[in-house]
C-alpha atoms as a printed R data frame, in Angstrom:
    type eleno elety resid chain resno       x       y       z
1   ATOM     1    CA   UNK     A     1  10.107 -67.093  83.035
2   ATOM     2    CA   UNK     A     2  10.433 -68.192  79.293
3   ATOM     3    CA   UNK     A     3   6.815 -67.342  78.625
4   ATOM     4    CA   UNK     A     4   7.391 -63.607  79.884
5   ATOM     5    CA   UNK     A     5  10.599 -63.341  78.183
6   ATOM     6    CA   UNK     A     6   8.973 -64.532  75.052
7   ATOM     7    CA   UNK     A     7   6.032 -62.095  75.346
8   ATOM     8    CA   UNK     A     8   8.572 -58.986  76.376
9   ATOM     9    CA   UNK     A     9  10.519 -59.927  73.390
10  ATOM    10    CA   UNK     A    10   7.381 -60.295  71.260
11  ATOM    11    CA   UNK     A    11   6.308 -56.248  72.621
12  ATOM    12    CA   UNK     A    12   9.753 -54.949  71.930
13  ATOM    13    CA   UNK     A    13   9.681 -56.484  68.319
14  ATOM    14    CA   UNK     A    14   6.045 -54.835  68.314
15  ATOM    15    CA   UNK     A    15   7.351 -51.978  69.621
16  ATOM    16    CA   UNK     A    16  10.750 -51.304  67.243
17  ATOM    17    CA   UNK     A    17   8.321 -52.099  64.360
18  ATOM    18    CA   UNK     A    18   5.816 -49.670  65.177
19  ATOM    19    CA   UNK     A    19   8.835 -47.221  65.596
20  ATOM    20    CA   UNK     A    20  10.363 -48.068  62.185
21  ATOM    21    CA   UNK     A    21   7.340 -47.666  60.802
22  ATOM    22    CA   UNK     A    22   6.098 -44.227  62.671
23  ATOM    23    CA   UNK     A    23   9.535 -42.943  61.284
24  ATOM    24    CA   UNK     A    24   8.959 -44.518  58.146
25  ATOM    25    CA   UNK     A    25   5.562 -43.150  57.946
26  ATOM    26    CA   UNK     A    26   7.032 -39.778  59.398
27  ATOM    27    CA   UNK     A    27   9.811 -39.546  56.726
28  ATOM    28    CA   UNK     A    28   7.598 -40.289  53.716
29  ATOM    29    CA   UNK     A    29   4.946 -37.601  55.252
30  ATOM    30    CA   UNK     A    30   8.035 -35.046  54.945
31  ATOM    31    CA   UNK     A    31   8.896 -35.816  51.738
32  ATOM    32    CA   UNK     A    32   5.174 -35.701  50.563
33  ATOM    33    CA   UNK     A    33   4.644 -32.587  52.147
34  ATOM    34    CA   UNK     A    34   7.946 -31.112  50.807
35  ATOM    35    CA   UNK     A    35   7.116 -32.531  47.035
36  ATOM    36    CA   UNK     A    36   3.717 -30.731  47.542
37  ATOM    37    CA   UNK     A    37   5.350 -27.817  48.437
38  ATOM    38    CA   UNK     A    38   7.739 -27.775  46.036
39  ATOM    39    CA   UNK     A    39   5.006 -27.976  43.537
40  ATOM    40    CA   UNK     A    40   2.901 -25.473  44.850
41  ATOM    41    CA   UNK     A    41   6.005 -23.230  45.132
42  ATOM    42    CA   UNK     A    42   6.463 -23.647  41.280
43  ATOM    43    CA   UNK     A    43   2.204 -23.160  40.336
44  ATOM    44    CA   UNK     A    44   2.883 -19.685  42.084
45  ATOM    45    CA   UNK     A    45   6.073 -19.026  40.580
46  ATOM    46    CA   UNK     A    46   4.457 -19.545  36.922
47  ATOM    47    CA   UNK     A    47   0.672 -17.967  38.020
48  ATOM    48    CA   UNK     A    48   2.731 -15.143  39.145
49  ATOM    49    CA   UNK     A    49   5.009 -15.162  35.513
50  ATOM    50    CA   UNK     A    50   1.077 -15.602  33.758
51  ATOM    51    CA   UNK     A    51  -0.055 -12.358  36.029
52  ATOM    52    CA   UNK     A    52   2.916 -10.452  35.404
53  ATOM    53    CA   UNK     A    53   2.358 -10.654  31.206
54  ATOM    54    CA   UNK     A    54  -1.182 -10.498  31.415
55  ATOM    55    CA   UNK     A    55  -0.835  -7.159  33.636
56  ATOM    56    CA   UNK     A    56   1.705  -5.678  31.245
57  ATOM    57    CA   UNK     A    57  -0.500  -6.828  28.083
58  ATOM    58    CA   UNK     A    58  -2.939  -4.948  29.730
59  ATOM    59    CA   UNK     A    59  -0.865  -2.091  30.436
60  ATOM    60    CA   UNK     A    60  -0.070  -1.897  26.828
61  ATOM    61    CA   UNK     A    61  -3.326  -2.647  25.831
62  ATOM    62    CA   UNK     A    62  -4.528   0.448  27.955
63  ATOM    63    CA   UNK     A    63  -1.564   2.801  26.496
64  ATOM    64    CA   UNK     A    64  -2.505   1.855  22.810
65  ATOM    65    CA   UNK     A    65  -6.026   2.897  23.690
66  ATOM    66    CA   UNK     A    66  -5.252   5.824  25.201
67  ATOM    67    CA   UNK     A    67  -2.941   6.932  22.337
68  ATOM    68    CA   UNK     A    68  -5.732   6.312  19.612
69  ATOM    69    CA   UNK     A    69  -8.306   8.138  21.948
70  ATOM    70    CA   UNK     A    70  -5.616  11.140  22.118
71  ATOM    71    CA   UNK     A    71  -5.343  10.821  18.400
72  ATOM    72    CA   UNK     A    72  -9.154  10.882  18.115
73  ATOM    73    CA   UNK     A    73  -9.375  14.034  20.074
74  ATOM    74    CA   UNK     A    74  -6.400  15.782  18.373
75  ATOM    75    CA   UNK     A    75  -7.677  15.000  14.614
76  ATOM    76    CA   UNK     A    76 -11.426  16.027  15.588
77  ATOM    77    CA   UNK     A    77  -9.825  18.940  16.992
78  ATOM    78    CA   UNK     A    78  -7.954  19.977  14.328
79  ATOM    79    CA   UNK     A    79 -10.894  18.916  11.862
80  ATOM    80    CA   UNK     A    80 -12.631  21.494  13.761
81  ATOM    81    CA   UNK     A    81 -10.667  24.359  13.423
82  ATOM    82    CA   UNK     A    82 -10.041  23.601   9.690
83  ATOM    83    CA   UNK     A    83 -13.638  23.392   9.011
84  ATOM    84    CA   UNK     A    84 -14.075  26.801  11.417
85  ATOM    85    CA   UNK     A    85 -10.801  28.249   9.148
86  ATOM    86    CA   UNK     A    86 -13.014  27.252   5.548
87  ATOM    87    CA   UNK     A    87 -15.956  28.753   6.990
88  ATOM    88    CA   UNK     A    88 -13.890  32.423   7.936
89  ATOM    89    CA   UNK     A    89 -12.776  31.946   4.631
90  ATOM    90    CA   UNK     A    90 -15.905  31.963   2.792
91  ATOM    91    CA   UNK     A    91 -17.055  34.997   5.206
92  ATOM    92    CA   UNK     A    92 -14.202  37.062   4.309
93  ATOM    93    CA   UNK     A    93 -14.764  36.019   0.705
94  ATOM    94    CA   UNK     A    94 -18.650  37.527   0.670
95  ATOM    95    CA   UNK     A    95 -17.134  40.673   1.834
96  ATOM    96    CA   UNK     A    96 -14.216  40.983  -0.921
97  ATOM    97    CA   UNK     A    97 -14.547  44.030  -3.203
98  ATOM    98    CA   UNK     A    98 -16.744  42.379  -5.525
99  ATOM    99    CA   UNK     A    99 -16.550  44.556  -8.868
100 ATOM   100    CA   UNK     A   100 -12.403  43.601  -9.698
101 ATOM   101    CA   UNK     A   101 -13.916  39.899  -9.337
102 ATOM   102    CA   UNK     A   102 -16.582  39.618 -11.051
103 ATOM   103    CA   UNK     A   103 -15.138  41.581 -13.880
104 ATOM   104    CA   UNK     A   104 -11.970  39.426 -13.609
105 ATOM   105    CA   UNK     A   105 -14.626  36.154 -13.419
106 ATOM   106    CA   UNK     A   106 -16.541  37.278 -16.066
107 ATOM   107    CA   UNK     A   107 -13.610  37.814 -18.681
108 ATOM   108    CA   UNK     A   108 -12.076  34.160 -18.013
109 ATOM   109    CA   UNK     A   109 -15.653  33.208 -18.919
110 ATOM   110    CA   UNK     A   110 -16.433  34.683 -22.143
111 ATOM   111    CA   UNK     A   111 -12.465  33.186 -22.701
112 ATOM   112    CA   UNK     A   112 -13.646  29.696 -21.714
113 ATOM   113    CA   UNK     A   113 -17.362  29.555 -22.954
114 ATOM   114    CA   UNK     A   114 -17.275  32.322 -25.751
115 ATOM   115    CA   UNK     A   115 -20.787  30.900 -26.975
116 ATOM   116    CA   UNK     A   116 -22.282  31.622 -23.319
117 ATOM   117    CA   UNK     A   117 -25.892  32.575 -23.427
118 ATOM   118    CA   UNK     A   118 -26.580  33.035 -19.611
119 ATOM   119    CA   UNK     A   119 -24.874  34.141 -16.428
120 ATOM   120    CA   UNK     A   120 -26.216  33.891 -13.068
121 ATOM   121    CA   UNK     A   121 -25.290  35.758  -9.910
122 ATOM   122    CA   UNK     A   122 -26.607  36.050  -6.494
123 ATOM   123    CA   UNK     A   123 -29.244  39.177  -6.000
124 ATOM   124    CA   UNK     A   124 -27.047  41.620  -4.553
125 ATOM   125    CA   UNK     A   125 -24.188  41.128  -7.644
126 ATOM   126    CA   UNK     A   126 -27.291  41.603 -10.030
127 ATOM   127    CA   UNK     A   127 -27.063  44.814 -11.106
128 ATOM   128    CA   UNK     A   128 -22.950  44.711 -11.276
129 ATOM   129    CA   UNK     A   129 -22.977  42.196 -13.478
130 ATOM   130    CA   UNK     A   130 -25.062  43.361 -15.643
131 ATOM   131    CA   UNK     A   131 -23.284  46.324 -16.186
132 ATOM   132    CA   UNK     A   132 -20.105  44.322 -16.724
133 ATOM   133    CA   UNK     A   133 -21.372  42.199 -19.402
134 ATOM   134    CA   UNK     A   134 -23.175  41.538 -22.517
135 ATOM   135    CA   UNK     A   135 -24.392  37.974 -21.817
136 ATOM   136    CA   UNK     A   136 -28.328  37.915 -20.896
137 ATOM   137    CA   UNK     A   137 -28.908  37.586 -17.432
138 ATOM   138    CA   UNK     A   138 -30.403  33.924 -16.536
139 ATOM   139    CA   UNK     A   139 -31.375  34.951 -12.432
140 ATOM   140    CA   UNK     A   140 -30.429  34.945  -9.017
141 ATOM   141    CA   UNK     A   141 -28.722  31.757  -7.384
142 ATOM   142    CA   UNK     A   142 -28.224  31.023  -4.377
143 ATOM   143    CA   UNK     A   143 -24.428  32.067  -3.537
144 ATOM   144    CA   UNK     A   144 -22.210  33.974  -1.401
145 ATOM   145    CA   UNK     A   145 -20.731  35.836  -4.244
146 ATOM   146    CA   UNK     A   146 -19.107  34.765  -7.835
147 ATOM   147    CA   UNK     A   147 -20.939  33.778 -11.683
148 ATOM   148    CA   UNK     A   148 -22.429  30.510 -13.279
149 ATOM   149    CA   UNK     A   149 -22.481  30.982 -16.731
150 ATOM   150    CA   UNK     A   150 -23.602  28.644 -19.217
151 ATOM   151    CA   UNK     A   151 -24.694  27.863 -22.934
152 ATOM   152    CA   UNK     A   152 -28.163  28.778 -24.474
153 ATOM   153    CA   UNK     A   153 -28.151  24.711 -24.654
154 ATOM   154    CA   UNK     A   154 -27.759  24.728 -21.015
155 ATOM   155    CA   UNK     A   155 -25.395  21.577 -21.482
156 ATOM   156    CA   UNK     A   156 -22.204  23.518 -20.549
157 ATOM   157    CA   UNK     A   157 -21.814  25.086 -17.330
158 ATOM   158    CA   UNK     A   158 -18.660  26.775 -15.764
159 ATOM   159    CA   UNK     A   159 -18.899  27.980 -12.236
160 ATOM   160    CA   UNK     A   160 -16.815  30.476 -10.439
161 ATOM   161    CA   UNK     A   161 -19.157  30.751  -7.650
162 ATOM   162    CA   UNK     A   162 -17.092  31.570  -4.372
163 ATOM   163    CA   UNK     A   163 -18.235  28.490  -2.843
164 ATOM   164    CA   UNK     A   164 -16.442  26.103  -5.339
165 ATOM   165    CA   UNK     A   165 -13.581  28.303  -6.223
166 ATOM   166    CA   UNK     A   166 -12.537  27.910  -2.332
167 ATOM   167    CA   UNK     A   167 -13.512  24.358  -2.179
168 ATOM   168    CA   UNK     A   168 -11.074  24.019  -4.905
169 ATOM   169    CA   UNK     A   169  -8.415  25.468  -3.354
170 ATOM   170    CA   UNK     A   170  -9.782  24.168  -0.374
171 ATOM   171    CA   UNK     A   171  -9.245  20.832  -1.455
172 ATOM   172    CA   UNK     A   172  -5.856  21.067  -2.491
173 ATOM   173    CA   UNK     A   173  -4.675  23.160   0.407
174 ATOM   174    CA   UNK     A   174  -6.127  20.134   2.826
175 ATOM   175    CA   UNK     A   175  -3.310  17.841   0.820
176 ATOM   176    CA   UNK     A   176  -0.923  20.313   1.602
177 ATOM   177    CA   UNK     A   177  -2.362  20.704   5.500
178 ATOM   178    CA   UNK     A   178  -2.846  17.003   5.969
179 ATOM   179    CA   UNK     A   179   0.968  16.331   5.091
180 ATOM   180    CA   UNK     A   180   2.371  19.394   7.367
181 ATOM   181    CA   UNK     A   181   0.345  17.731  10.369
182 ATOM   182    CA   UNK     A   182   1.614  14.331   9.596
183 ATOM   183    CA   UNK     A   183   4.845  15.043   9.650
C-alpha cells in the first residue's frame, strides 16, 4: 500500500497545484481583463471629451460662417438699394427744372474760371445755355444735364455736370450712410 499512497499523494499534490494555479491563472485573467477595461473605459472617456470639442468647434465654426454669409447678403443688399437710390437720384436730377440750374451753374463758373472760352452742355440744354451766356459754345457732351466749361487753352476744366455733382455728394453722403449702418 505505500506505492498507492505515494502515487495518491503525488495526484493530490498534482491536483492542489493545478488548482492554485487555475485560480492563479483565473485571478490574474480578472485583473487583466479589468486593467483592459479600465483602459478602454478611459480611451472612450477622452475620444468622447476629443468629439465633444471637435463637435462644438464645428458648431462654432458653422455659426461664424453663417454670420459672415448673413453679413454678405445684408451688405450686397444694402449695396443694392444704395446703388438703385444713386441711380433714382440721377433720374430725378435729368428731370429738375433745368433753366434756375444752369443759370445758377453757369454764374459760379464765370466766378471760378472768369477767362472761360468754352462751355459744353448736353443737346437738349443747347439752346438754354446759350441764351444764358456769353461764353462760345464748345458742343454737345454726353450728360444727363449740367455745364463743362473750360479755358480757350483747354488746360482748365470745371465740371458741374449732374453726374459728378451727385457723385460728389454721393460720395460724402456714403461716409455718412456707411457710419449710420455700422452703428
Amino acid at each position: 500500500m505505500g506505492l498507492e499512497k505515494v502515487i495518491e499523494n503525488i495526484q493530490n499534490e498534482g491536483k492542489e497545484k493545478i488548482t492554485a494555479i487555475l485560480h492563479d491563472a483565473e485571478t490574474q485573467a480578472a485583473q487583466i481583463l479589468s486593467t483592459t477595461q479600465k483602459t478602454l473605459d478611459q480611451t472612450a472617456e477622452k475620444k468622447r471629451k476629443e468629439l465633444e470639442k471637435n463637435i462644438e468647434l464645428l458648431k462654432a465654426q458653422e455659426e461664424s460662417s453663417v454670420e459672415i454669409e448673413v453679413k454678405k447678403i445684408r451688405l450686397n443688399t444694402e449695396k443694392d438699394i444704395l446703388n438703385q437710390t444713386y441711380q433714382d437720384s440721377l433720374a430725378s436730377l435729368s428731370s429738375l427744372p433745368h433753366e434756375k440750374i444752369l443759370s445758377s451753374l453757369l454764374k459760379k463758373a464765370q466766378q471760378e474760371l472768369p477767362q472761360a472760352a468754352f462751355v459744353y452742355s448736353n443737346k437738349r440744354d443747347e439752346a438754354l445755355v446759350r441764351s444764358l451766356t456769353n461764353i462760345p459754345y464748345g458742343g454737345a457732351i454726353d450728360t444727363i444735364g449740367g455745364i463743362i466749361v473750360e479755358n480757350k487753352e483747354k488746360t482748365l476744366k470745371i465740371d458741374y455736370r449732374y453726374e459728378t455733382i451727385a457723385e460728389l455728394v454721393w460720395e460724402h453722403s456714403l461716409k455718412e450712410i456707411a457710419k449710420e449702418l455700422l452703428s
